[in-house]
C-alpha positions in Angstrom: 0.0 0.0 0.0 1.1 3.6 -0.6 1.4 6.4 1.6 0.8 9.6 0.5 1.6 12.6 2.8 1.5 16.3 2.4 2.9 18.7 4.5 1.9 22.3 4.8 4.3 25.4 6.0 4.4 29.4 5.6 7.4 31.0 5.1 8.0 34.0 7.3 10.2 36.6 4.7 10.5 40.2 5.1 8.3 42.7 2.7 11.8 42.5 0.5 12.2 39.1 0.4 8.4 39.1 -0.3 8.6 41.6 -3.5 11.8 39.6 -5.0 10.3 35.7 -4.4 7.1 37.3 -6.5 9.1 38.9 -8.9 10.9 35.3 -9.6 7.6 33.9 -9.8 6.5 35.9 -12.5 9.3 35.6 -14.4 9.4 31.9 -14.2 5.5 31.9 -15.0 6.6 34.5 -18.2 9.8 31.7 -19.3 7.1 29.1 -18.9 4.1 29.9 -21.1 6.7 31.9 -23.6 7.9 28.4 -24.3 5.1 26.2 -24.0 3.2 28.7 -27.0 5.9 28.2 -29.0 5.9 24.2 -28.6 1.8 24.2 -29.1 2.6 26.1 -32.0 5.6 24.4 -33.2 3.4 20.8 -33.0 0.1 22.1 -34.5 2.1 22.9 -37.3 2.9 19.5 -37.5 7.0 20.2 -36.7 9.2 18.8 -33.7 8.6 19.8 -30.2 12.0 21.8 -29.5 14.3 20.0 -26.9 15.4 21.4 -23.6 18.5 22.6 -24.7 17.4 24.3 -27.7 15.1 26.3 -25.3 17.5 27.2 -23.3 19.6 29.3 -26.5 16.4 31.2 -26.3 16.5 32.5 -22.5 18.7 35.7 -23.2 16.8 36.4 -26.0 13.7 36.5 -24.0 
């Protein structure tokens, strides 16, 4: 049998520490759908889903 456990917690930051962890959020949410429209797009044109590495040329760019 499997056990599945979840545990909850709230981290205690500072109002800067706040803004910055939300700012990383957002850009990791921004990196995220950039990419995934571009692999939707990329297979609905009936082409190759781009591999990690190739996605990862295109961070600077972004």
């Amino acid at each position: 049998m499997k056990i599945l456990k979840a545990y909850k917690f709230r981290l205690e930051t500072t109002p800067e520490q706040h803004e910055r962890l939300m700012q990383l959020c957002g850009t990791a949410r921004f990196v995220w759908n950039k990419a995934l429209e571009i692999c939707n797009q990329k297979q609905e044109a009936g082409g190759k889903i781009p591999t990690a590495y190739t996605m990862t040329k295109w961070l600077p760019i972004w």
